[in-house]
N, C-alpha and C positions, 0 to 999 in steps of 0.2 A: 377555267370557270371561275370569275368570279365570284359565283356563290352560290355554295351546296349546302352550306351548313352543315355537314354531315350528313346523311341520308341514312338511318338506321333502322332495323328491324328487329321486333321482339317476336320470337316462333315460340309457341306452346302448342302451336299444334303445327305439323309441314303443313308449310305454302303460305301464313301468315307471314304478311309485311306489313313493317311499321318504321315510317321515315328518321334514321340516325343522325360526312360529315363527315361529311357524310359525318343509331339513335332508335330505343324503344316508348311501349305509349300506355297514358291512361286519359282520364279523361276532367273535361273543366267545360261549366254551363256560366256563357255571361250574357247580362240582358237581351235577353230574351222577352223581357216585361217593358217594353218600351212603351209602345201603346196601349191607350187602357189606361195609364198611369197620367191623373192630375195635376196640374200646379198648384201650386197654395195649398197643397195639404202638408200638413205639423208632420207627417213623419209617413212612411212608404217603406214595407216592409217585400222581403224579398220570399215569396212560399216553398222555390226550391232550396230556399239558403240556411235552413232550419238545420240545428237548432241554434245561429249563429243569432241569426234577427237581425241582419246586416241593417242599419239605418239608413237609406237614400237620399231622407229629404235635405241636406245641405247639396247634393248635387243639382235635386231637381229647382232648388231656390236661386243656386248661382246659376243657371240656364235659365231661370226668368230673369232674371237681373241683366242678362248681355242682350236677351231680347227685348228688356225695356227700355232700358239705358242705354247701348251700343252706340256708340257716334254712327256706325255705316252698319245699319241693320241689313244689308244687300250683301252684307258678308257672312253673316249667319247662316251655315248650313247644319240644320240636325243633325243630318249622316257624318257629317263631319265632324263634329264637336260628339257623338258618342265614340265614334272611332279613335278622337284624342283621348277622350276617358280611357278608353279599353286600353290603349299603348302607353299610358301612363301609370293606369293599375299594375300592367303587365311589367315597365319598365321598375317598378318600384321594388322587383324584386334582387334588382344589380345583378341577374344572370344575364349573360349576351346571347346567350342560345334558347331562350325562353322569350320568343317573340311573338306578337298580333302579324298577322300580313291580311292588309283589305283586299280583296277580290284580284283586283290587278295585280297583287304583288304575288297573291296566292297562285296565280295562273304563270307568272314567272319563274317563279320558285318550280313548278311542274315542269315549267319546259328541261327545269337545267337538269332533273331527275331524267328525262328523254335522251338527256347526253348531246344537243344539238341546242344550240340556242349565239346571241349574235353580244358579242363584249370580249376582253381582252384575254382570258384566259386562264385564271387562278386563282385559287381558294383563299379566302380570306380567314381572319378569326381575332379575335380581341386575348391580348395574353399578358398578363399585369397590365391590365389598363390599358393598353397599347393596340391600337388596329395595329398586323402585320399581313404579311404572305404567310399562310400555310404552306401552297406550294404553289410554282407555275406551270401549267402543262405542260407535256412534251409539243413544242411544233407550232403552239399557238403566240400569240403575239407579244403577249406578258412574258414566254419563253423566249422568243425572237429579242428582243428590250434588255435581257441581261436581268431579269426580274430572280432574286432567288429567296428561296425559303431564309424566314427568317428575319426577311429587310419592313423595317416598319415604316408604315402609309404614314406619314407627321400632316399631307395636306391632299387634297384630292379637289382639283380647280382652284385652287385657291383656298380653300374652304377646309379650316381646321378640322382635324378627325375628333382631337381630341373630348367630345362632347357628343357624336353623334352614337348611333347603334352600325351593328353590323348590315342590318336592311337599308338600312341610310347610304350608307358607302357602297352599295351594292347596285342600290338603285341608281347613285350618283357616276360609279364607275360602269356600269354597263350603256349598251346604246347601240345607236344601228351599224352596221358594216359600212368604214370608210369615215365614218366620225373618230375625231381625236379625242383620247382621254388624258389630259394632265394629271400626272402624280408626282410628291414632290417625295423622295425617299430618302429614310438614311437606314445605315450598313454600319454593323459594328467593324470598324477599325479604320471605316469614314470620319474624315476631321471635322465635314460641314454635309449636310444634305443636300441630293440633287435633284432637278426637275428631270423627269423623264417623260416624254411623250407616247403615248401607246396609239395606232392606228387602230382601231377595233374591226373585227373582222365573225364571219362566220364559225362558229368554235364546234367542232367534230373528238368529241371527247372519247377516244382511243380506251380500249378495253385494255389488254393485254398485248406481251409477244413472247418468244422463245428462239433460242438459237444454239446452236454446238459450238460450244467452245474446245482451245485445246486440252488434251488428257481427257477427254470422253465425260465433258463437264456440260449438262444442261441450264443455261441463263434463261430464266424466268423472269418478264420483269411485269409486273404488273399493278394498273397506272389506277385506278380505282374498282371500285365495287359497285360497280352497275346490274344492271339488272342482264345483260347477255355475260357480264363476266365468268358466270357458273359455267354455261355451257362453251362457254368458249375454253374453260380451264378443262373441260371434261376431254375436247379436243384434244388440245396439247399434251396434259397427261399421256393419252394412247399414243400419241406420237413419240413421246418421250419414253414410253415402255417399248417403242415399234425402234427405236435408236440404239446406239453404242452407249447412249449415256449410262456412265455407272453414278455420277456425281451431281448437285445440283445446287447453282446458285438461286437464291428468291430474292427479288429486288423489289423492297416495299418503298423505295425511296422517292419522296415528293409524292406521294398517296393519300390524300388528304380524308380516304375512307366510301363510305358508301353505306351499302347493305348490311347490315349484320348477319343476316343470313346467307349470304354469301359467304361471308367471313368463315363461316362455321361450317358451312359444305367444305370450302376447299381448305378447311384444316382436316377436318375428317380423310381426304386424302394421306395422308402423313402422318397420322395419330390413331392408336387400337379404337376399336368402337367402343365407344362408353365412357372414352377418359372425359374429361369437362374441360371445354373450350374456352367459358367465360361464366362468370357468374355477373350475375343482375343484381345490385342491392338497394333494394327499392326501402321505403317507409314502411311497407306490409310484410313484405320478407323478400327471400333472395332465393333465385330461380336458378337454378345449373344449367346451360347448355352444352351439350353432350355430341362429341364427335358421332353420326351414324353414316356417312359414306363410305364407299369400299376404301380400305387405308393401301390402294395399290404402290403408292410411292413410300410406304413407312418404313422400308428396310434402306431408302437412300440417305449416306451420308449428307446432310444439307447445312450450308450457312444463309445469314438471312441480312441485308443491307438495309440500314435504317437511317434515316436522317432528320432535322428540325418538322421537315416536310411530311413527316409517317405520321398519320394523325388517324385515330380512332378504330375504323374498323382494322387496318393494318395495322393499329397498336394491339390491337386482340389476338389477331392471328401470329405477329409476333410471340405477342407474352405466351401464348397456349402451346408452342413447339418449344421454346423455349423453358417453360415450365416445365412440360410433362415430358419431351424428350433429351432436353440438355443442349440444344442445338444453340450454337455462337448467334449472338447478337453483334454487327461491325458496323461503324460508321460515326454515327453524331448522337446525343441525347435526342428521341421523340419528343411531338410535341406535345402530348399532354390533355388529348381533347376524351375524357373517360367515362360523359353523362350520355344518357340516353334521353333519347328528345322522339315524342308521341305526336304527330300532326292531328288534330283535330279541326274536322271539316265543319267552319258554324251557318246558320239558316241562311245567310245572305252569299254567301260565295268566300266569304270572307274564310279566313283559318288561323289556330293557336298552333304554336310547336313547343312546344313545353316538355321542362325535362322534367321525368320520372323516378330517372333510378341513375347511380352511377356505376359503373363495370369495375370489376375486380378480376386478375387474372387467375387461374387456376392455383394459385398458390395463395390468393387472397393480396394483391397486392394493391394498390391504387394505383389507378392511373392520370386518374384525372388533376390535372394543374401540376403532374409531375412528370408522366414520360415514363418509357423504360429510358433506362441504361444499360448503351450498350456495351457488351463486353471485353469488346475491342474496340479503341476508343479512336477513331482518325479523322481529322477533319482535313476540307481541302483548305488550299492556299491559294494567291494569286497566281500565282505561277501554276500551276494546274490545271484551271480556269484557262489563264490565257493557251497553255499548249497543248488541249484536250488529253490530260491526263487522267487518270481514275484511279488514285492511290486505297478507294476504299475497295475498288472491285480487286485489285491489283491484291490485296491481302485474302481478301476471301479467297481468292485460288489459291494462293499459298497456304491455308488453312484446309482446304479441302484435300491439296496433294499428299497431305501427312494424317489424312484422316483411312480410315480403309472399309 
């Protein structure tokens, strides 16, 4: 996927959602007063923007002025030129996750929530300045391509990253099945950047899996936080209590997030009822969210696999077992993605996602622009890479065998 953005939920009451990222929500009114509204008047005040008295009329002055003057007035679209206002307002706040998306982009943005939609396969995100990979999916073509968490987009068709938004490269990177997408990439411990080509294809974005490993160890691996992920973890679960499993690895790796209510169901698996999952810390105050599912899995020894590619809701569920239960962090630094982002649907089809709050783990910690750190620290190699090795999964067994 391309681009999820996060997909996050704020619950104050069960069954609220609100898009993360995969992010929680408040809310933001912008013109709305378009019509109605004169040229040539000395100043245009805004009635719901009290008691600011935001001043208008230099906008509404420079919008006569291209419609006077304009060399090719046939270029002038209203709907367009407020829409540049509104993503320039929005842009001006230098968060990358606090975007306008017009109608079209809004109905794209949906489908990728759907889990089904057509582009190369991986989460994107801006991280010191830098378009990268959050992660690439399992299976999909940006996964096929050799695409890994990590690796930063320097050009996307030719066409410098350096300067656009994340919806920019999203839109530029996705497309139909069977269409090529140029990326030009570089990898830390790359001399020079390379061009890699991605076929774009139909993208079936995979919930979860589980399997019995040896020594009666259950592998969990689970690839985002969509909206069937709950109940498919509900499944697994039973299975994994219907097993020999005594032990159980959780593979958050290359998760770039999702739900946050999800998040927090399947922590409440693994955590007494009542401990706090995550805290919300908004401008107004800070919200607890609170483990309440049956904690069937809480007495399993568990280690938990993280990498650059673990972003957001998987950072939570991380930080909260880890927190409250003491359970090993292995693998690579997270990435860092720790805001909550509110979609707000506006009158024309159009929509804001706007962050509200940023998370803190049950211990208070931040995550956002920082990551966990994990507690066992292994990175791969090229050599690992090329002979399908897995030195991070390789240690969490080992951690597991000496746990009881």
């Amino acid at each position: 996927m391309e681009y999820n953005i996060e997909k996050n939920t704020k619950r104050k009451t069960k069954g609220l959602k609100n898009l993360f990222s995969i992010f929680a929500i408040s809310g933001l009114v912008i013109f709305t007063f378009f019509t109605g509204f004169y040229f040539g008047e000395e100043s245009v005040f805004c009635e719901i923007c009290q008691p600011s008295q935001i001043n208008f009329s230099l906008f509404w002055e420079t919008f006569q002025k291209l419609k006077e003057r304009y060399v090719e007035p046939g270029k002038i679209n209203e709907k367009d030129i407020i829409y540049g206002a509104i993503s320039g307002m929005v842009g001006s706040l230098d968060d990358p996750y606090t975007i306008f998306m017009k109608p079209d982009d809004t109905d794209k943005f949906l489908e990728d929530i759907s889990g089904r939609f057509e582009g190369v396969g991986m989460e994107i995100g801006i991280r010191n300045s830098t378009l990268q990979v959050i992660a690439p999916l399992e299976g999909t073509p940006a996964d096929r391509a050799g695409l890994r968490a990590g690796d930063k987009i320097l050009k996307v068709s030719d066409v410098s990253t350096s300067e656009i938004t994340i919806d920019q490269a999203v839109s530029m990177i996705r497309g139909e099945k069977g269409t090529a997408a140029l990326l030009t990439i570089f990898r830390d411990g790359w001399d020079m950047p390379k061009d890699i080509e991605i076929i774009r294809d139909t993208i079936e974005v995979p919930s979860l899996k589980w399997e019995m490993l040896d020594n009666d160890i259950a592998y969990i691996k689970i690839y985002q936080f969509s909206e069937k992920t709950g109940f498919d973890f509900i499944k697994i679960a039973t299975q994994v209590l219907g097993s020999n499993a005594k032990k159980i690895v959780l593979d958050l790796r290359n998760n770039p997030g999702g739900y946050l209510e999800i998040a927090v169901d399947i922590a409440g698996f693994f955590l007494e009822r009542g401990e706090v999952v995550v805290i919300e810390d908004s401008i107004n105050d800070k919200v607890e969210y609170l483990a309440e599912t049956n904690p069937v899995l809480l007495n399993y020894p568990v280690v938990i696999l993280i990498n650059q590619g673990s972003a957001s809701a998987s950072e939570i569920l991380a930080g909260a077992l880890r927190d409250n239960r003491g359970i090993s962090l292995i693998g690579e630094d997270s990435f860092g993605k720790g805001s909550v982002q509110q979609l707000e649907n506006l009158s024309d089809g159009s929509s804001l996602k706007v962050t509200v709050a940023k998370w803190l783990t049950p211990n208070g910690d931040t995550i956002n622009g920082i990551g966990l750190e994990p507690d066992i620290k292994i990175e791969f190699t090229e050599q690992d890479y090329e002979n399908g090795l897995d030195p991070q999964l390789e240690k969490a067994l080992e951690i597991l065998s000496e746990l009881e």
